[in-house]
N, C-alpha and C positions, 0 to 999 in steps of 0.2 A: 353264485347266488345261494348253494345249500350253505357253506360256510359262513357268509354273513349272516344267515337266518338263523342258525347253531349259535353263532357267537352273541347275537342277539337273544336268545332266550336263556342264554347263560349269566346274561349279564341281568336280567331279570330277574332272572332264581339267585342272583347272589347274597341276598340277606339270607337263605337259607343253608344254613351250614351246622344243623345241630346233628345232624348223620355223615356217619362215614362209609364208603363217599359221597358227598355234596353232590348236586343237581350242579353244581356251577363246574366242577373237575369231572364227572365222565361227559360234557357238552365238550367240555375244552379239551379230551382226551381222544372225544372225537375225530376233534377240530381239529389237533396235530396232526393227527394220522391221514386227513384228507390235504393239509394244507402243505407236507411235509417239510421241507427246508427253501421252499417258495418264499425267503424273506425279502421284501420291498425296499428294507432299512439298510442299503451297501452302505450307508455313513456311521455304520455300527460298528462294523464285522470288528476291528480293530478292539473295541471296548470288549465285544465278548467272549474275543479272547483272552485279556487281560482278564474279566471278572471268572473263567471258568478256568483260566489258571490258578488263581487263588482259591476259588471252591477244590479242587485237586487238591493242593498246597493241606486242604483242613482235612483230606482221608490219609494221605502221606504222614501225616503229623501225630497222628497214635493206632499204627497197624495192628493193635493188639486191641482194638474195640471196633472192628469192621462192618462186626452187626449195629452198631449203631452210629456209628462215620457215615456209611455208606447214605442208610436211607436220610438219615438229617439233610446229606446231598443231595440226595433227588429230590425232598423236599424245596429246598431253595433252587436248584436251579429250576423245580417246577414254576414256582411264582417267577421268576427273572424271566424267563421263556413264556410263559404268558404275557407279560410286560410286554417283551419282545414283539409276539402274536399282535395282540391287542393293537397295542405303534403301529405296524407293518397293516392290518387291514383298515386301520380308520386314519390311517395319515388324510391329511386333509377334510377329515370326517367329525374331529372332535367334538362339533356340535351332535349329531346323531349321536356319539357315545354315551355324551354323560345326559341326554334325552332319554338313553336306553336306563337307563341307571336310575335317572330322577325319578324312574315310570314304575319301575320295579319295587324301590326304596318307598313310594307311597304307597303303592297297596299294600304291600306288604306290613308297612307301618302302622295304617290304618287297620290292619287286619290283628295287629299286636296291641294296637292302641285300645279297641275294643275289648278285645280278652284280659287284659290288665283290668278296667274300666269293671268288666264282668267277675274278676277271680279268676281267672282259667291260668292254673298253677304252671303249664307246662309251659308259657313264657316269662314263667318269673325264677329266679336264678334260688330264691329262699325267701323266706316273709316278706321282704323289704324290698330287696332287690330288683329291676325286669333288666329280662337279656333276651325278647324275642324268641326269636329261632337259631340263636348263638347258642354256645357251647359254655360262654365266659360273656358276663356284665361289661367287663372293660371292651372287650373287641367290638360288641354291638354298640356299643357306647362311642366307641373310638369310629366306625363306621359311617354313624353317623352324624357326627360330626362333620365329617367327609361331605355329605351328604347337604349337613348345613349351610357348609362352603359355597358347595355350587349351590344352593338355591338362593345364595347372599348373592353371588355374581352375576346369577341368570335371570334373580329378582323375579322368585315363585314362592308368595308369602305364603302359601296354606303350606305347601312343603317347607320350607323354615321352621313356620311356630310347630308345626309337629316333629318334626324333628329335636328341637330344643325340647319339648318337652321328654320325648323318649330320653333324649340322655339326661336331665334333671332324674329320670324315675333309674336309670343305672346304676346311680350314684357310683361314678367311677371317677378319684380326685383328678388322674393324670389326664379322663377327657372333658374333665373339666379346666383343669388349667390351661391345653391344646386350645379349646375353644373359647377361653376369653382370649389367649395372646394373637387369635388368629386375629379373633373378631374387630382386636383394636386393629389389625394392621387393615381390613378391611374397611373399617369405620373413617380410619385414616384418610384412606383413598378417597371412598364416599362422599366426607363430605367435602372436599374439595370439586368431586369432580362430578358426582352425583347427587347431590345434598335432598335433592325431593326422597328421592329413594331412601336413603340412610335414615331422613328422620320416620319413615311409615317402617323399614325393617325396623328400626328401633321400638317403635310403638306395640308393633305385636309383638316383638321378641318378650318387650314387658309385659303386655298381657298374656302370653305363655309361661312365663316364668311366675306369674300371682295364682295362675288356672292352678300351676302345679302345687304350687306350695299350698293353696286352700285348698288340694286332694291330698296330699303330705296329711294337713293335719289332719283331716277327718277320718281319714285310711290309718290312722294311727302309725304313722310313717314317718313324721316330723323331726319327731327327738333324735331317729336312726336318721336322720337327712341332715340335721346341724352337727352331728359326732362325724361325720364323716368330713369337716371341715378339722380335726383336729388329728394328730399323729396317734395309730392304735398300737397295740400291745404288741402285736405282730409285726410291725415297721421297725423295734430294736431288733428283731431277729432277721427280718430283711438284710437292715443295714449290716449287720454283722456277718452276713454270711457273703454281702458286695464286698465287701472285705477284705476276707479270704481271697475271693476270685482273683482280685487285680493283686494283692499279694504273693498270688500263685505266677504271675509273669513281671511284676515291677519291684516284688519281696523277697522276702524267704519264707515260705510257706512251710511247712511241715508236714502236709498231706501232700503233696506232690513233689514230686523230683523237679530242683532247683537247677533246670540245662539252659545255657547260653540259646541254642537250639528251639525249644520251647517254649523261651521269651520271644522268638521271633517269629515264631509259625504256630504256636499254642499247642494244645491239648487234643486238639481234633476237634470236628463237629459233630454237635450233641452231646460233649463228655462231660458237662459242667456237672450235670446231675450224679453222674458217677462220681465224682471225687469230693462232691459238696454238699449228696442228700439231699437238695433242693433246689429249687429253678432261680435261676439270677435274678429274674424280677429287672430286666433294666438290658438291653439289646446291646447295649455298649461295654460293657461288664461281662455279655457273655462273649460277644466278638473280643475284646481284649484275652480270654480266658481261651475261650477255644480257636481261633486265629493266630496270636499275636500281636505284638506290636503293630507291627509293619500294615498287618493288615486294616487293623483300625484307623492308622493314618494313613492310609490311602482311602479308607473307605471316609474318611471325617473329608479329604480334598475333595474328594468327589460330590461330598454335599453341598461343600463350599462354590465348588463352582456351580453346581446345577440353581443353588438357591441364587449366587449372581445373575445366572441365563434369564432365570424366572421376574428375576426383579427389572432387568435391562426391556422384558417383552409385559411388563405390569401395567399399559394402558391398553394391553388386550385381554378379552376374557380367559384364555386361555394360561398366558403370564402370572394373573393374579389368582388362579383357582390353583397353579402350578406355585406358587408361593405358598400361599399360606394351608396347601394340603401337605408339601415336604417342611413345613417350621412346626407344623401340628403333628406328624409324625415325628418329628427329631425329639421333641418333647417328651410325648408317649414312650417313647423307647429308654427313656430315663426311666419306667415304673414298669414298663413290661415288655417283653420278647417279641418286638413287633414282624421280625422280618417275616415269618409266615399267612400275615392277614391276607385271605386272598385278596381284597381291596386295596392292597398296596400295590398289587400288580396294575391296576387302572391307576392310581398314581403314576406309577413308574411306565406308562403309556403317556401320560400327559405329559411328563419331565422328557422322555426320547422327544418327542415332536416339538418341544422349545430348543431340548438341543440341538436336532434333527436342521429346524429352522435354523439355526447358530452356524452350526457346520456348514450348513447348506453355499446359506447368506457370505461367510468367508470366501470358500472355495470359489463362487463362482466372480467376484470380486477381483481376486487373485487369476484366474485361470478361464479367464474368457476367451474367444477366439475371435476373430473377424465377423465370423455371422451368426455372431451370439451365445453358440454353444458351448459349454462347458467340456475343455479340453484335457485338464486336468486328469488323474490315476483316480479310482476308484479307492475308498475307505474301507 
């Protein structure tokens, strides 16, 4: 009970993350320590060792940058292992989770929506910009979007249009393009199969997105809200320096040693910045760079199937929030370093439970016994 309480006000305080550490990582630092290796998910164990082999794989791969190999790894297997957490206590719970999330996401919102409204500089990123209690406009932006999602699915319009509006006032393109491709795939669905609902989200989404633009213009906001639909000065140097990266294992790079080795296991994690002066800007570019080959293609199958699983289980709520929250992320990761969001790790809870369901649904198909029970070896 103390554990779901902990995990529960963690997931509350997760739009706050503009301090290190987060209210949301010493609940869950807690939460390890009391829950210890008590995982529920035996249909995993297989996967985690395969994913924490190749996290390994990325310290192995440049011993000569350990101080920063190492923690980039704890890093990531900290969100995979929340992922993990998160799966393992709310299996069968989904609904309570993203309840805990919505609950959060709105006040909190409401509480950023206000202070924007008022001026209060400390959730806005620079003149223009709001990023709440983020660190960075794109990840608050990219959140909630998230955020979006479920209130499109679970059809909770006040949480929607504010939503929508926060991320119109982020101005971040890539969670903007995330959230139109979702939303067609949502609308998609909708109106076949929900059509009342679709056309009311539709209606306020409009009226959220006019609220916004009549504050644009009078907040002198406007003209920095239509540039940002257009490629900036800094995007030739982006692209130039994605570049480099993927030339650093598919090219001949000249800043880095050109090893058969190296193509296949990369650079190490977190070394992009070492060898390139600045951040890759795009998740796939830097797993290419600091992985490898090998690793991006497996890690691209693994998308590939999860987004199948998601699509096969898409006339349930959970299917379709597990869709179009992994197609919005895959996006995102085109323009920014997403594997760290800790909101990817309640993602990546939603995505085990569809596979979870998968595996499940096979195995016991396959390996039933006379009186029903599941005879089959554990995963």
């Amino acid at each position: 009970m103390l554990l779901y309480s902990l995990l529960m006000i963690a997931l509350f305080l997760l739009p706050i993350v503009k301090w290190e550490p987060a209210p949301f990582d010493i609940l869950m630092g807690v939460s390890f320590l009391l829950y210890g290796n008590q995982w529920k998910g035996i249909f995993v164990k297989r996967e985690i060792q395969m994913f924490s082999f190749f996290l390994l794989m990325g310290v192995i791969a440049d011993p000569q940058h350990l101080s920063i190999t190492v923690p980039y790894f704890l890093k990531t297997a900290y969100i995979f292992f929340t992922g993990i957490l998160l799966y393992s206590v709310f299996i069968n719970k989904e609904d309570m989770l993203v309840k805990i999330i919505s609950l959060g996401a709105f006040f909190w919102g409401v509480v950023v929506f206000v202070a924007y409204l008022s001026g209060w500089t400390l959730v806005q990123y620079d003149t223009w910009r709001l990023q709440g209690f983020f660190k960075d406009p794109n990840v608050f932006a990219a959140f909630y979007v998230f955020i979006f999602y479920i209130s499109w699915v679970r059809q909770n319009i006040i949480l929607l249009s504010l939503s929508l509006f926060l991320i119109l006032a982020a101005m971040s393109r890539g969670a903007w393009l995330s959230l139109a491709i979702g939303s067609i795939i949502l609308i998609s669905y909708s109106w076949r199969k929900e059509r009342t609902w679709c056309i009311r989200a539709l209606f306020h989404s409009a009226l959220a997105t006019v609220f916004s633009l009549i504050y644009f213009l009078f907040s002198d906001r406007f003209s920095f809200f239509l540039g940002r639909n257009r490629l900036q000065p800094y995007d030739v140097e982006r692209f130039a320096n994605q570049k480099a990266g993927v030339e650093g294992i598919l090219g001949s790079n000249p800043i880095v040693n050109d090893s058969f080795i190296n193509k296949l296991l990369g650079y190490g994690h977190g070394t992009y910045e070492v060898y390139h002066q600045m951040s890759a800007h795009s998740l796939y570019v830097r797993m290419l760079f600091e992985n490898g080959l090998v690793s991006l293609i497996v890690l691209c199958i693994v998308f590939i199937i999860l987004l199948k699983m998601s699509w096969q289980k898409v006339d349930h709520w959970t299917g379709r929030l597990s869709l179009v929250s992994l197609t919005g992320f895959l996006i995102n990761s085109f323009f920014i370093d997403t594997i760290h969001w800790r909101h990817f790790s309640v993602i990546l809870a939603l995505l085990l439970s569809i596979y979870y369901q998968n595996k499940k649904h096979k195995l016991d198909r396959k390996t039933v016994g006379d009186n029903g029970k599941v005879i089959g070896k554990e995963y």
